[in-house]
Structures are given as structure tokens and as C-alpha cells.
VEXMI-599536 format. One record per residue (C-alpha): residue in one letter; residue number from 1; x, y, z. Coordinates in pm, whole numbers, padded with zeros to 5 digits. Each point is the difference from the previous one (the first is absolute). Layout:
residues N
REC palo mimi      x      y      z
REC    A  NUM      X      Y      Z
...
END
This chain:
residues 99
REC palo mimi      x      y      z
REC    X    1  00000  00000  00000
REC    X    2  00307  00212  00065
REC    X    3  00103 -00015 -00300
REC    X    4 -00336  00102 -00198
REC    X    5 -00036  00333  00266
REC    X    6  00414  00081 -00134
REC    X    7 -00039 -00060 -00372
REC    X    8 -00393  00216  00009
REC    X    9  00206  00295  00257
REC    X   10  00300 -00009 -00255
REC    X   11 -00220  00002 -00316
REC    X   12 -00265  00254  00117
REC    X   13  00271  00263  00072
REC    X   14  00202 -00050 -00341
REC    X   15 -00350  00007 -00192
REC    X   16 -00132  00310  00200
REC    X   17  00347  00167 -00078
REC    X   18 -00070 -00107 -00382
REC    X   19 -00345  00122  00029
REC    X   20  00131  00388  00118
REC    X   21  00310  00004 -00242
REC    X   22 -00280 -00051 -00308
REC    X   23 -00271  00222  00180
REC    X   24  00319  00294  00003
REC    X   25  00078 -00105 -00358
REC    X   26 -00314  00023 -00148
REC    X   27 -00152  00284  00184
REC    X   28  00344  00227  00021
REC    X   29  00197 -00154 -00314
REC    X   30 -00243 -00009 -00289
REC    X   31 -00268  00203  00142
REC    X   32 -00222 -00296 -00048
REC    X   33 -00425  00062 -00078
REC    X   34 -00211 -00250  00126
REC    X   35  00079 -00258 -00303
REC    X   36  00359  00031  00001
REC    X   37 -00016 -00035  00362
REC    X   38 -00235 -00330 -00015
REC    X   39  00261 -00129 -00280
REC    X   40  00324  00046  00174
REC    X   41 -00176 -00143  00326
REC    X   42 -00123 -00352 -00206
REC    X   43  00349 -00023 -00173
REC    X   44  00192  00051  00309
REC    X   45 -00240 -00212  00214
REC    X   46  00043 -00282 -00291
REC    X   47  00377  00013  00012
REC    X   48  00048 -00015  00359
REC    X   49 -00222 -00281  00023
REC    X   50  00212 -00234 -00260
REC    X   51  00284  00070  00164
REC    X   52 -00149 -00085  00311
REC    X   53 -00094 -00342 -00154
REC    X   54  00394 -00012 -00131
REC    X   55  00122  00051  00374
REC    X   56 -00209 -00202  00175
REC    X   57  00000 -00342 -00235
REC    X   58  00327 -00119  00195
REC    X   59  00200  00100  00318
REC    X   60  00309  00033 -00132
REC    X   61  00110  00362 -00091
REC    X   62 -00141  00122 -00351
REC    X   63  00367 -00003 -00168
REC    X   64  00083 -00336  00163
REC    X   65 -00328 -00187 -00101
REC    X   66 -00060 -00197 -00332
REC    X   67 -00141  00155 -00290
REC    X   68 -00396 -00005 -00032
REC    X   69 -00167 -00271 -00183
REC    X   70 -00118  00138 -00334
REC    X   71 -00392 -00021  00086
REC    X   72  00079  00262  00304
REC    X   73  00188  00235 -00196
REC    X   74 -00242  00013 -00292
REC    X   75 -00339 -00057  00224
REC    X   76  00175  00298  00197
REC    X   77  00038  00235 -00311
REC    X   78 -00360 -00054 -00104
REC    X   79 -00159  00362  00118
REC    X   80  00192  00167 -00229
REC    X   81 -00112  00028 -00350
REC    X   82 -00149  00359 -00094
REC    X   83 -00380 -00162 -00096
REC    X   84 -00070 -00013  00374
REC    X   85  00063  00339  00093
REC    X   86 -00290  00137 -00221
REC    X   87 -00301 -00158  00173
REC    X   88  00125  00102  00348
REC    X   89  00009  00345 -00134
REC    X   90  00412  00030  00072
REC    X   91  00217  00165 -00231
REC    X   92  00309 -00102 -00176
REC    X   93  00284  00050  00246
REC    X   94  00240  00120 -00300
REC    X   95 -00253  00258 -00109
REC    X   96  00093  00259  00309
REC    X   97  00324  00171  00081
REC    X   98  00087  00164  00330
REC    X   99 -00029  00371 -00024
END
């Protein structure tokens, strides 16, 4: 049980510390409106979450495990293509430039 309470303490403060750092990106570096905001927020929650799955899948340190089998790593880059952003009203991430 000890260990479950360490790993959700440790986790819950590095993805609270990832949550600020995008809010402060987003809001202060690309003066993000509401969609650019929802965008970077889906991305950045989508990408933290794979490499969650990538961290946790052994207990070895990340650069000291095996490689991934090939199912993970391409059931893992699956949200990505450009035809799902349009029915969840996002925008292309390309299509905006920090001003």
C-alpha cells in the first residue's frame, strides 16, 4: 500500500507542476483564446499520458529498460492524426505562432 500512496504523491506533484508550466505557456506565451487554449491542454494532456504509460510498463529506469513492443509504440501514437482534431473543434497546433 506504501508503495501505491509514493508513486500517486510523486506523480500528482510532477503532473500538477506540468499542468501550471502549460497553463503559463498557453495563457502568457501564445496568448491563447479559448480554442487554442482547449488544444494545447488535449495535446499536452495526451503526451503526458503516453509517457506515463512508457514509465510505468517496467521498474527499471526508462534508459535502462528494453525497448517497447511494437503494438505499444504504435497503439501509443494513435491520437495523433490531424482528422481527429476537427470534430472536437481543436485547431491545428502548427497553424499558431507565439506572438
Amino acid at each position: 500500500m506504501s508503495d501505491i500512496l509514493h508513486f500517486t504523491l510523486i506523480m500528482g506533484a510532477i503532473s500538477s507542476l506540468f499542468d501550471a508550466a502549460m497553463f503559463l505557456i498557453l495563457v502568457k506565451g501564445f496568448h491563447a483564446d479559448e480554442t487554442l487554449f482547449q488544444t494545447g491542454w488535449f495535446l499536452e494532456s495526451i503526451a503526458t499520458q503516453i509517457l506515463v504509460v512508457f514509465l510505468i510498463r517496467s521498474s527499471r529506469l526508462p534508459w535502462r529498460t528494453t525497448r517497447p513492443n511494437a503494438v505499444l509504440a504504435v497503439t501509443c501514437s494513435g491520437p495523433w492524426p490531424r482528422p481527429s482534431l476537427s470534430w472536437r473543434d481543436l485547431i491545428e497546433p502548427g497553424s499558431v505562432s507565439p506572438t
